[in-house]
N, C-alpha and C positions, 0 to 999 in steps of 0.2 A: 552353451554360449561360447563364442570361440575369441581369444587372447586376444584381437583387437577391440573386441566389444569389451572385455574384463579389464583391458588397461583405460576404455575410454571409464568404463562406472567408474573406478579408482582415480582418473581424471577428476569426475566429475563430484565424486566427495569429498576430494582435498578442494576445489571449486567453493564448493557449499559450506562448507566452515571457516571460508573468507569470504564476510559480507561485504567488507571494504572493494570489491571488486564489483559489487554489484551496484549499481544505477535504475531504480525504476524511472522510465519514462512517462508509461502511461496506463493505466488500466482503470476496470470496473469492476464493481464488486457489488453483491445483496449483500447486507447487512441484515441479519435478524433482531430486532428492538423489542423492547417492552411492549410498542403500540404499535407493532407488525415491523414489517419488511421497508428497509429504505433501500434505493439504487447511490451508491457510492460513486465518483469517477474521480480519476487521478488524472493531470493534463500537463507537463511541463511545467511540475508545480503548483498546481492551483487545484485546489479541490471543492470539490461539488455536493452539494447531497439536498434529496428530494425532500428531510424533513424540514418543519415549520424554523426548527431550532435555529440551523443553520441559516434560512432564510433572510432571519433577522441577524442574526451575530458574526456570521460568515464563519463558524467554528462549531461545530458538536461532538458528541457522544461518540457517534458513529466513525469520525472522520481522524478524533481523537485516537481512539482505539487502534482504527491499521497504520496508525504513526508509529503507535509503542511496536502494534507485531513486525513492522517492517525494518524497526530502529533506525539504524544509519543509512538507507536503503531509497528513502524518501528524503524532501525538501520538509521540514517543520511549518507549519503554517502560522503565522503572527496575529495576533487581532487584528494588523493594519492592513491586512491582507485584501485585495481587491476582489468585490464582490463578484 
């Protein structure tokens, strides 16, 4: 690896233990469930997910979870959230 690449990874580690820099805008994700596989998607805030739970509540398990792993990283979703 040559001293451009090794000051960019050292870049990119001091990077990474500042979440505060980081903004997801938008992604997908499988979630693995109790009762199989749900598809996840993250939009400008608004989150999606293909199970029943969610259907009805606009909030679950699944959606819950990559809030906590993403922490400050995502927007929180509310109950009032539109569907």
């Amino acid at each position: 690896m040559d001293y451009a690449m090794i000051n960019k990874l050292e870049k990119a580690k001091a990077y990474a233990k500042d979440r505060g820099r980081f903004t997801i805008k938008k992604f997908e994700a499988a979630v693995e469930g109790s009762n199989g596989p749900h598809e996840v998607s993250y939009d400008d805030g608004k989150w999606t997910c293909d199970c029943g739970f969610f259907q009805s509540r606009g909030r679950c398990s699944h959606t819950m979870a990559l809030e906590i792993i993403l922490e400050d990283m995502v927007e929180i979703a509310f109950a009032d959230q539109d569907q």
